[in-house]
C-alpha positions as semicolon CSV with decimal commas, in nm:
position;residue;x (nm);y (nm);z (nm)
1;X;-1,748;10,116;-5,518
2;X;-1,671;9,765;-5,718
3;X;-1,517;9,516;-5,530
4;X;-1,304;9,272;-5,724
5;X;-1,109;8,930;-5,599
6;X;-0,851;8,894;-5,819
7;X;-0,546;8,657;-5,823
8;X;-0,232;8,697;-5,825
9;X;-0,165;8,571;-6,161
10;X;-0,372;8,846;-6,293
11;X;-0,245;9,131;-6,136
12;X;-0,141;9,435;-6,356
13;X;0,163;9,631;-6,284
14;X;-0,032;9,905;-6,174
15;X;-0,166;9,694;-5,875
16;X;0,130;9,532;-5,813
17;X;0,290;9,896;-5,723
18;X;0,001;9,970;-5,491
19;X;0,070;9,638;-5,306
20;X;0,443;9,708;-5,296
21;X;0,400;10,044;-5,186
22;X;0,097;9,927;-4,934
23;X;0,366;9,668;-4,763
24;X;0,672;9,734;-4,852
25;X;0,797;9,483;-4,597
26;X;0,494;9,223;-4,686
27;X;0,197;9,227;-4,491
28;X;0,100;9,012;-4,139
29;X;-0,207;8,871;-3,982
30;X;-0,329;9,166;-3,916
31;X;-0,400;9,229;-4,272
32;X;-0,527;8,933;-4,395
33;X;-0,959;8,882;-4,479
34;X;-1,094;8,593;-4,473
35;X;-1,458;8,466;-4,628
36;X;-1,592;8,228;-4,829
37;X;-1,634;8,269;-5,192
38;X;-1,981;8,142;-5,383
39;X;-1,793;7,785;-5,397
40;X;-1,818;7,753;-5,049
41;X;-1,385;7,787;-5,037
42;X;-1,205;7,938;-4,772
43;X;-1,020;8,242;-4,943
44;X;-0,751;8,454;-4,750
45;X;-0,664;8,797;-4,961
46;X;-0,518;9,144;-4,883
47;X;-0,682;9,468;-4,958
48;X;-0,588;9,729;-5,187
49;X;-0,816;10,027;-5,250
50;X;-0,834;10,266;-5,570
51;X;-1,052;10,566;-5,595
52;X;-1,352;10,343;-5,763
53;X;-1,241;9,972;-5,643
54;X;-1,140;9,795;-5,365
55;X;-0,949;9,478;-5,508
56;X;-0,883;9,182;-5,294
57;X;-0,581;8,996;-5,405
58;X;-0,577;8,624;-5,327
59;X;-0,273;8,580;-5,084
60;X;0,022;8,285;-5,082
61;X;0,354;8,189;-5,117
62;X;0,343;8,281;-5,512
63;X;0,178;8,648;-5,397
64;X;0,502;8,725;-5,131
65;X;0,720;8,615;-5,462
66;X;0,565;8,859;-5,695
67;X;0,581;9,145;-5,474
68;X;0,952;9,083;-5,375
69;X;0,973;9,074;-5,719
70;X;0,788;9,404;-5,842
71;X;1,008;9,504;-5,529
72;X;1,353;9,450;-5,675
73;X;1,229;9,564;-6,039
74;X;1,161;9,918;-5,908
75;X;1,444;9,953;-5,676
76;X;1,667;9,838;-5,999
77;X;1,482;10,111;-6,197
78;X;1,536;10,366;-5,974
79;X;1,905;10,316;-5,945
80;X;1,904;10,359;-6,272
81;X;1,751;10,692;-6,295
82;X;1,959;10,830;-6,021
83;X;2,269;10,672;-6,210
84;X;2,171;10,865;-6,538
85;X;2,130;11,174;-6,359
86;X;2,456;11,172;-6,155
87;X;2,607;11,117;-6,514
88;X;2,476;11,395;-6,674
89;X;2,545;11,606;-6,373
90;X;2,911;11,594;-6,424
């Protein structure tokens, strides 16, 4: 299994779902991993697994604003849906 540090800025959509869906109300201590990367740097992340790769996403302030974000984008989306089908319902 790969493991990948990515950052935030780099995240796809499709990870940003599994992070959403992994906490939808963000993530604690408790789920943070620390090490050092080959730099010698101090790097905090969260993990989110796929069936061939574990990514671990580089954590901060910018990380809890995308996933609030990715948040609100599929909540609007699914109102949406259930608008469109309530329409043609009637």
């Amino acid at each position: 299994m790969k493991r990948i540090i990515v950052d935030y800025n780099k995240l796809n959509t499709e990870i940003l779902d599994l992070l959403v869906k992994k906490f939808p109300d963000g993530y604690d201590d408790n789920d943070i991993i620390s090490f050092r990367n080959s730099n010698g740097e101090q790097i905090e992340s969260v993990e989110i697994r796929t069936n061939d790769t574990i990514y671990l996403v580089k954590i901060g302030k910018k990380l809890l604003k995308a996933i609030q974000e990715q948040k609100e984008d599929d909540n609007f989306n699914d109102d949406s849906i259930k608008d469109d089908v309530d329409l043609d319902l009637e």
